[in-house]
C-alpha positions in Angstrom: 0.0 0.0 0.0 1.6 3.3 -0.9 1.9 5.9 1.7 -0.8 8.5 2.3 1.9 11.2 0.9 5.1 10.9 -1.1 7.5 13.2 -1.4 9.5 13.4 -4.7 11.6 15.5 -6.2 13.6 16.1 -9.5 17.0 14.3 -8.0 15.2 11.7 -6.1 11.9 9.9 -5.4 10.1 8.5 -2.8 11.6 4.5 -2.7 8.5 2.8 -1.6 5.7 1.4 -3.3 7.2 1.2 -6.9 5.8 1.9 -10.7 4.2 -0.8 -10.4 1.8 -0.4 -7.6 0.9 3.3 -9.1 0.2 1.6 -12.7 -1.8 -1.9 -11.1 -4.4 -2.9 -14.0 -8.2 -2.2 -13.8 -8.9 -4.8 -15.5 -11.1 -8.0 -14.4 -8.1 -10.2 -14.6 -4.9 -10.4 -12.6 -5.0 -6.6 -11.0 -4.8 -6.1 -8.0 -8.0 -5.8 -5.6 -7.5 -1.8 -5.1 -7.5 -1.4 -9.1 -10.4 -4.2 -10.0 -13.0 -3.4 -7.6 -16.4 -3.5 -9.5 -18.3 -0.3 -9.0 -20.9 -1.8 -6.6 -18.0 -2.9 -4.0 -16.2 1.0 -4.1 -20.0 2.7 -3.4 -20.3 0.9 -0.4 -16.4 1.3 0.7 -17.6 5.2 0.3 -21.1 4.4 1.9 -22.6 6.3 -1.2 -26.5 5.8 -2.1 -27.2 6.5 -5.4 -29.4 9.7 -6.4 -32.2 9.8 -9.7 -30.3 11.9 -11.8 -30.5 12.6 -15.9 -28.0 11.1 -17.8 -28.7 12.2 -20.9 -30.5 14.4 -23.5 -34.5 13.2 -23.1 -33.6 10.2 -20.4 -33.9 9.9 -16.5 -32.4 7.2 -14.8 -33.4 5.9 -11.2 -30.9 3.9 -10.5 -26.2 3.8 -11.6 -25.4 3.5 -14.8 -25.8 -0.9 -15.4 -22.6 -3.0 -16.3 -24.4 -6.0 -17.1 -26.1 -7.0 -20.4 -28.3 -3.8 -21.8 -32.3 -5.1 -21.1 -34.4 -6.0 -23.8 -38.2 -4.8 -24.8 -39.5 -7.9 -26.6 -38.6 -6.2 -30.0 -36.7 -8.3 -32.9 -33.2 -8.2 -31.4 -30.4 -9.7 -34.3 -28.9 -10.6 -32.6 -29.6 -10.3 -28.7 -26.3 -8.8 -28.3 -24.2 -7.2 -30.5 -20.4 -8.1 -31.1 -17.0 -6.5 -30.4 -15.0 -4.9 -32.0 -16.9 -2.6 -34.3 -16.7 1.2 -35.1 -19.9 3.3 -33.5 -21.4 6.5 -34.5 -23.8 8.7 -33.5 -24.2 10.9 -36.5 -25.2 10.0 -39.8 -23.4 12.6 -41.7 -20.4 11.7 -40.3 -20.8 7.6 -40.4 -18.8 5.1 -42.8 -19.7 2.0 -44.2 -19.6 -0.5 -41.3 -20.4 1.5 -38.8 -22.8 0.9 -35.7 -25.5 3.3 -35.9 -26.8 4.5 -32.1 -30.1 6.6 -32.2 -29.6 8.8 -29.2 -32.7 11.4 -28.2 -31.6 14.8 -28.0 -33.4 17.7 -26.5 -33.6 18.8 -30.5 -33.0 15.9 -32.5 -34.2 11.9 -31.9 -31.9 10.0 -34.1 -34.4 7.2 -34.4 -35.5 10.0 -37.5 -32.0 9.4 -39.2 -31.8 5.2 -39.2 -32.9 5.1 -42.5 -30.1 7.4 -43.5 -27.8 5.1 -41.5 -28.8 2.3 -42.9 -28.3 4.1 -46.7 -25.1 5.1 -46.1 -23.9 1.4 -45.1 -24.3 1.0 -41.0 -24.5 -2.8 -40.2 -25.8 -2.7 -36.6 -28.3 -0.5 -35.0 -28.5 0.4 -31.6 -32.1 1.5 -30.7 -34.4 2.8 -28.1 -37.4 1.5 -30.0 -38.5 -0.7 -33.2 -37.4 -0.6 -36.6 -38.0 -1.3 -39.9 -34.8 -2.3 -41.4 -33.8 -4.8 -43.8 -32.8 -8.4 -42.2 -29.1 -7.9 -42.8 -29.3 -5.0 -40.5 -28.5 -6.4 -36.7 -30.4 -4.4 -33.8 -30.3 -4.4 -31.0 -33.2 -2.3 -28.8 -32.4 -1.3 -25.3 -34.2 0.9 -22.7 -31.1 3.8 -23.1 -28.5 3.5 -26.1 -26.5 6.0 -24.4 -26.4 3.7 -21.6 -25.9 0.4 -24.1 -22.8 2.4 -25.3 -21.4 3.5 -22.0 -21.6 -0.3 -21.0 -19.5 -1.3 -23.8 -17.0 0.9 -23.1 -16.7 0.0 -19.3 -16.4 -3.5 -20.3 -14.0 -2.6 -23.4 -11.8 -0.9 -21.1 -11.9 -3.8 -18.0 -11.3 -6.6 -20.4 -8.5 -4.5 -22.2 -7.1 -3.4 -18.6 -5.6 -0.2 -19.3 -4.7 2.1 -16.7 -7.1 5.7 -16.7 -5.6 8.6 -16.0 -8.7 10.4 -14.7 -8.8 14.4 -14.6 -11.5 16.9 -13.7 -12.0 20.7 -12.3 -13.4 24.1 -12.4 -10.8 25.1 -14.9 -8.1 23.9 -16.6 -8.7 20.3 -17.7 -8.8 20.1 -21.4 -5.4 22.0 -21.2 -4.2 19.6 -18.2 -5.2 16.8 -20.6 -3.3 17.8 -23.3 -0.1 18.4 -21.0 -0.8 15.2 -19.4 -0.6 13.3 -22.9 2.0 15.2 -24.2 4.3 13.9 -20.8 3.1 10.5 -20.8 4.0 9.4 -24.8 7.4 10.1 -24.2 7.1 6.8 -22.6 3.8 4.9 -23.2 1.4 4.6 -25.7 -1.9 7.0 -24.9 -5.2 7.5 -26.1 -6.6 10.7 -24.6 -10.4 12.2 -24.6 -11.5 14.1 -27.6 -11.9 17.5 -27.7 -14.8 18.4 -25.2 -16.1 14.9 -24.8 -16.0 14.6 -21.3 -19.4 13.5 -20.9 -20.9 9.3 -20.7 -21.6 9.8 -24.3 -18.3 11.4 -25.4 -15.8 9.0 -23.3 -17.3 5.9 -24.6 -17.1 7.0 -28.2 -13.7 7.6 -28.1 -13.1 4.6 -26.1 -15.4 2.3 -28.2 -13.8 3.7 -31.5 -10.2 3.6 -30.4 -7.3 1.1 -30.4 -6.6 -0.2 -26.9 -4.1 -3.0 -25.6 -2.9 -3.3 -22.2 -0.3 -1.2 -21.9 -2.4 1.9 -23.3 -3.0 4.9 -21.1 -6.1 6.2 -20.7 -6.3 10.0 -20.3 -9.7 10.7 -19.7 -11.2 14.5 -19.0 -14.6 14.2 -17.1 -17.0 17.2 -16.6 -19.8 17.5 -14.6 -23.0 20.0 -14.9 -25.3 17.6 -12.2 -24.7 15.9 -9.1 -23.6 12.7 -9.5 -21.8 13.0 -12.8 -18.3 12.2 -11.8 -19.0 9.3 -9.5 -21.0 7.7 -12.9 -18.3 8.3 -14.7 -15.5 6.8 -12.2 -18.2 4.0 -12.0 -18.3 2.7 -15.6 -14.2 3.8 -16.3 -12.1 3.2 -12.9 -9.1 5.5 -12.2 -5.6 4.8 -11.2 -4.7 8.2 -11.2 -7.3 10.9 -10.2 -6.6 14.8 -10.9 -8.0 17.5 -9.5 -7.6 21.1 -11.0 -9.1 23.5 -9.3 -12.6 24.1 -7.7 -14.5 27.5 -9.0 -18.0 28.4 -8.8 -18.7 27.6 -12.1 -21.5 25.3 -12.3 -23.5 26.7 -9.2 -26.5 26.8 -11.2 -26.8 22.7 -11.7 -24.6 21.8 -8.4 -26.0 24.3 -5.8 -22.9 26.1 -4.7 -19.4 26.5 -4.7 -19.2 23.6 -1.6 -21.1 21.5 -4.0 -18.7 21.9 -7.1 -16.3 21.0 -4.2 -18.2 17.5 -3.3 -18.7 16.9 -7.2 -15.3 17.2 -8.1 -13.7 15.1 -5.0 -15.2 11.6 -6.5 -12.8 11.2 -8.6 -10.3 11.3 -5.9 -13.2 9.1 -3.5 -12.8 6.8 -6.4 -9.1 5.7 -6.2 -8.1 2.3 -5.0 -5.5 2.3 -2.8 -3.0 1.7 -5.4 -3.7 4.6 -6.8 -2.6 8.1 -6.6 -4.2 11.8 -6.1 -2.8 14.4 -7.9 -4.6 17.8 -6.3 -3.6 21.2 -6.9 -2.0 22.5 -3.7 -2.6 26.0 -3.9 -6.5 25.4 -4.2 -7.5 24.9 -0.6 -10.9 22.9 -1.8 -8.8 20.8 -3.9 -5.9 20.3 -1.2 -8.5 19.1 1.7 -9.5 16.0 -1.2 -6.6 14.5 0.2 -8.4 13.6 3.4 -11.1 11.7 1.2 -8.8 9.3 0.2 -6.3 6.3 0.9 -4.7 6.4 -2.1 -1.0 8.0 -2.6 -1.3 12.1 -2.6 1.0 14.1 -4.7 0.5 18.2 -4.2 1.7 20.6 -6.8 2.0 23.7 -6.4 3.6 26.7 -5.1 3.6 26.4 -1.4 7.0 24.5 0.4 5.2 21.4 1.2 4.2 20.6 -2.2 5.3 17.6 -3.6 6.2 19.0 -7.0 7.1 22.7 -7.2 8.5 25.5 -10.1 12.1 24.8 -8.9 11.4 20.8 -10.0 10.6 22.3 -13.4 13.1 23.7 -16.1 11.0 23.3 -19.5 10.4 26.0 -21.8 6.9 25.9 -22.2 4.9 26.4 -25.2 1.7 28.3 -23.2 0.8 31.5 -22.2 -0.6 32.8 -18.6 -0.6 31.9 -15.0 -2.0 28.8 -15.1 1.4 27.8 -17.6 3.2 26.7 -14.9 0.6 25.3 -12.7 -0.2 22.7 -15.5 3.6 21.8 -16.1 3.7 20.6 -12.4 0.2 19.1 -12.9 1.7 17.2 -15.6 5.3 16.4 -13.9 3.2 15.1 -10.7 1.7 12.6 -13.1 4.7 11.2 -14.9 6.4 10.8 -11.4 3.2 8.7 -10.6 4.0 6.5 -13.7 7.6 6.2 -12.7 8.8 8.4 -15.7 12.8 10.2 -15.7 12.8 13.9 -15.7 14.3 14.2 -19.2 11.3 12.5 -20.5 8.7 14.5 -19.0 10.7 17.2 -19.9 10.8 16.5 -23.2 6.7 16.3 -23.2 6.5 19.2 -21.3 8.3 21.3 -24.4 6.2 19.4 -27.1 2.8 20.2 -25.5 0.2 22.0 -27.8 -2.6 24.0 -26.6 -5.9 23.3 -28.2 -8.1 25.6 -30.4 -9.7 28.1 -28.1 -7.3 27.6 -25.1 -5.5 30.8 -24.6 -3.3 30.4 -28.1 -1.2 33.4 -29.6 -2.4 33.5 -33.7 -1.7 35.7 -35.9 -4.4 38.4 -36.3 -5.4 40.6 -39.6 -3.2 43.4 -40.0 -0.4 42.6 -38.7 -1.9 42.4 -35.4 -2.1 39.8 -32.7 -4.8 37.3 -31.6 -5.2 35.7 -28.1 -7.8 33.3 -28.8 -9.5 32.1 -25.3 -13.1 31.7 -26.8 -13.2 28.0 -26.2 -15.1 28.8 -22.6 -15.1 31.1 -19.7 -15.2 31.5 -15.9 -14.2 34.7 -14.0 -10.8 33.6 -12.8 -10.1 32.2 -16.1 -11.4 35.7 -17.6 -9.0 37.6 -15.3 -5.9 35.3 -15.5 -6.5 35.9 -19.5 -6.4 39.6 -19.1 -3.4 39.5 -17.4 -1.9 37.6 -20.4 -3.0 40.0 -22.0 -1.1 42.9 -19.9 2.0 41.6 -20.2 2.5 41.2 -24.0 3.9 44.1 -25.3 2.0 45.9 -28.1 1.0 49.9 -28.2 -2.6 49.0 -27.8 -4.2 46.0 -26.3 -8.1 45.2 -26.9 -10.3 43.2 -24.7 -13.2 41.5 -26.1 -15.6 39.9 -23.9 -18.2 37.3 -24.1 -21.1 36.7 -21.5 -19.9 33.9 -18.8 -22.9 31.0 -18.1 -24.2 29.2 -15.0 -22.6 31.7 -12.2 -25.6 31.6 -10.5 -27.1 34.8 -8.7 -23.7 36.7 -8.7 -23.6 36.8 -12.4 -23.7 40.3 -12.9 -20.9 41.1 -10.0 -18.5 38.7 -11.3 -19.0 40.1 -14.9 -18.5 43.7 -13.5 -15.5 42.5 -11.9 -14.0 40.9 -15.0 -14.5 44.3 -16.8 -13.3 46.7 -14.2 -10.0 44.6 -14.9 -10.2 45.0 -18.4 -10.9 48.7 -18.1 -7.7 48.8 -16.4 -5.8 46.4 -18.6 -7.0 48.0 -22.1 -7.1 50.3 -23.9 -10.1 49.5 -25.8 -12.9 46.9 -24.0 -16.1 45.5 -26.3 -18.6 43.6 -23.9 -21.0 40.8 -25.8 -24.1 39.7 -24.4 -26.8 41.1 -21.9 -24.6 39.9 -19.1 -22.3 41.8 -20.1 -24.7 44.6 -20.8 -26.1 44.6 -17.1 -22.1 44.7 -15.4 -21.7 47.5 -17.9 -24.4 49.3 -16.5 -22.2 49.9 -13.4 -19.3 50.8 -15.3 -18.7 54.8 -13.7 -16.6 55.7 -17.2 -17.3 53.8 -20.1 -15.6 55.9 -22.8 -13.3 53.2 -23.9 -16.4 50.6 -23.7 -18.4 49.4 -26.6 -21.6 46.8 -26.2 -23.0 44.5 -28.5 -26.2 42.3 -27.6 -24.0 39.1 -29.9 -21.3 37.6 -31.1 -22.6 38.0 -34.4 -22.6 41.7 -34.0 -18.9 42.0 -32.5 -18.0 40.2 -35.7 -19.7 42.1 -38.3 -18.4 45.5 -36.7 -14.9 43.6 -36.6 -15.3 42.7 -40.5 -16.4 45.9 -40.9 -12.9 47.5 -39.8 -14.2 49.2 -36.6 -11.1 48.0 -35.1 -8.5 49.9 -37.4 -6.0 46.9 -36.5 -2.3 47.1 -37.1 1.1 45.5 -36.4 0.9 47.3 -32.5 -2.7 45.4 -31.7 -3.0 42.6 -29.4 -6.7 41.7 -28.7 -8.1 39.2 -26.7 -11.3 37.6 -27.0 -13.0 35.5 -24.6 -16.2 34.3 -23.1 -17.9 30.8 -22.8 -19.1 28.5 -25.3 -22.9 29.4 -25.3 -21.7 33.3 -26.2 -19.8 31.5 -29.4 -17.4 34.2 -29.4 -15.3 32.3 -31.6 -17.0 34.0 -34.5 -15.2 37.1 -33.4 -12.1 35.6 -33.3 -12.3 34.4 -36.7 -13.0 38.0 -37.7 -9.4 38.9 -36.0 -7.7 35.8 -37.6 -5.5 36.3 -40.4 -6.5 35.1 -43.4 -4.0 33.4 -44.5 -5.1 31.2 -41.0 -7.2 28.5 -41.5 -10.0 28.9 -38.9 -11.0 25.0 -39.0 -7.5 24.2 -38.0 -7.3 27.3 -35.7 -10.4 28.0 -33.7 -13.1 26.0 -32.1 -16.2 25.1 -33.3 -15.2 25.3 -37.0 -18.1 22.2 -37.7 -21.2 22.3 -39.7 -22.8 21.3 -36.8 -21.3 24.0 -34.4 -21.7 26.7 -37.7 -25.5 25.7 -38.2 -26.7 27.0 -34.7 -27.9 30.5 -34.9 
């Protein structure tokens, strides 16, 4: 059993315990009993009941997520249950020859319209909610919830496979903590890491169910969480051996009651460790530091503060991101290659090849000669602020903020947002605020000369396409604000154009360009 804390450091690490408890297999076969237990036995080591919660668009469960065979409802079933492997899809426009087609109800869509289309376009295997008429070479398969038919797969892919999950959640932070983490851990393993935001059940089985596993993959799994409950489903169905915890905002309030209850939803992922496992927490997040008390796992802190287990003076990468949180991810990412045993030239070496993702606080050329900070992929206030210091300290003879309306703060909405622009104010020299959050901060703005409002993103971006910016090669401008404000489409207004905005910014779809 490892320790409850280790102590490592760049020269030398903690001697007890080894790799090899830190990496123990989840799989059904030959792990050990920390890394194997089935979901069922590590609810009732926390003494958890489970809550009636929604699990997904147009579906209400009252009971866990199942891990045993998906039910049937008397409907022609060819046959009862389909095989593995196979390649599943969700999306018609988007499925090949061979695929499984999975009708999932949306709130806006029911795919059981588009299985006729799936069936045209060459799927072999239906997974359905209801019947179907389909010609007799077409398996299906009906079940009371495809999206939990598919999240049983994956559970099961990944347990039989027995790779080790690297699992990673917070406030803030995690998509680019995922990419860091990846980046550090294929300088010695092979890893297959969440896609792009698919940190929901839907999302993480897809990419598990669609990708190429063997037992000595990593899995590097981002998991959000809008509802109570979310996390501990998702630790449920794909066990971790290494939990990490970013940081713990009020973002969510709306959905998770307060900022204590974004606390309790992100600690199940560390409440879900075996004891062969390890925490990695954020050690200069109080809420995420305390986690360590929920645990018997190994505990490694990052951080600034002295008793942090990995510090900046462990770290000597140049590294390829901008802003405060920089750093903090570096040692995030250091903490978790020492929990897989790894030497410091190799997570080094990761550390310096790690590439932000679209809409994450990326430096692009802008139109003009200018420069774009792109941070549109979403928003919270303390990402919002540590952005507009970014923004600060890159030289240019006049910095622009643009900002997008931040969603699900709960009742303090509007003092958060004036907060975030009474920083700008100070930071820029021009600010434009998008949205009627935005709007109603604004309203308690005591000198708005140097502030512009627009009710949408769409507006920002026709006044930017329209020149009202005058940008040239001394213009840095930052845009930012959360994914419902799609401020993307005024950063695409900045790009230059000889930038690809597909390859550059978020959301670049059909799907994602359809919505109004």
């Amino acid at each position: 059993m490892w320790a409850r804390r280790a102590t490592v450091s760049m020269a030398a690490r903690a001697a007890s315990g080894g790799a090899g408890a830190v990496l123990a297999s989840n799989g059904a076969a030959g792990a050990s009993a920390g890394a194997s237990a089935s979901p069922q036995a590590t609810r009732a080591r926390r003494g958890r009941t489970r809550r009636s919660r929604r699990i997904g668009a147009g579906e209400r469960q009252t009971s866990s997520l199942r891990l045993g065979p998906a039910p049937s409802r008397g409907m022609r079933v060819r046959p009862a249950r389909l095989s593995l492997p196979m390649s599943y899809s969700t999306d018609t426009r988007t499925l090949q020859p061979g695929d499984t087609y999975v009708a999932i109800r949306g709130e806006t869509h029911d795919g059981h319209a588009f299985v006729a289309d799936a069936v045209a376009k060459g799927a072999t295997a239906l997974i359905v909610e209801e019947a179907v008429d389909v010609p007799e070479a077409v398996q299906v398969e009906v079940v009371e919830s495809s999206i939990q038919a598919l999240v049983e797969r994956a559970s099961a892919r990944v347990r039989e496979v027995g790779c080790p999950v690297v699992a990673i959640t917070g406030s803030v932070g995690k998509t680019t903590a995922r990419a860091a983490v990846v980046s550090v851990l294929q300088q010695a393993r092979t890893v297959k890491g969440s896609e792009g935001n698919k940190n929901t059940p839907l999302g993480l089985s897809l990419t598990l169910l669609n990708a190429d596993l063997t037992p000595e993959t990593v899995l590097v799994l981002e998991m959000g969480a809008r509802l109570p409950g979310d996390i501990e489903e998702l630790c449920d169905a794909f066990p971790p051996t290494v939990g990490v915890v970013t940081t713990v905002r009020p973002v969510h309030v709306e959905t998770l009651g307060s900022i204590d209850g974004v606390e309790r939803e992100k600690s199940e992922i560390v409440r879900a460790l075996p004891e062969a496992g390890t925490a990695v927490l954020n050690g200069d997040d109080p809420r995420v530091r305390r986690m360590a008390e929920v645990t018997d796992a190994r505990v490694l802190l990052y951080g600034t503060t002295p008793d942090c287990d990995v510090r900046p003076d462990h770290v000597t990468a140049t590294l390829p991101m901008l802003g405060d949180h920089a750093m903090s991810t570096a040692l995030l990412a250091t903490a978790v290659g020492r929990a897989f045993d790894m030497d410091d030239a190799a997570i080094t070496r990761g550390l310096e090849a790690i590439r932000t993702e679209a809409g994450r606080l990326r430096r692009l050329a802008g139109v003009g000669g200018s420069t774009l900070i792109d941070d549109t992929y979403n928003a919270s206030p303390d990402a919002a602020l540590s952005a507009l210091g970014v923004l600060a300290s890159l030289p240019g003879a006049r910095r622009t903020a643009i900002l997008g309306d931040m969603l699900e703060l709960g009742p303090s909405e509007v003092d958060q947002h004036h907060r975030v622009l009474a920083e700008a104010l100070q930071v820029a020299d021009r600010v434009w605020a998008v949205g009627s959050i935005m709007h109603d901060a604004a309203m308690r703005v005591s000198d708005a000369t140097r502030l512009r409002l627009f009710a949408t993103s769409r507006d920002a971006a026709e006044a930017v396409r329209a020149g009202d910016l005058g940008l040239g090669p001394d213009d840095v401008v930052l845009v930012k604000g959360s994914q419902g404000a799609r401020m993307e489409r005024v950063s695409e207004g900045v790009l230059h154009p000889d930038l690809d905005p597909a390859a550059e910014l978020p959301r670049q779809s059909p799907q994602w360009k359809a919505i109004p």
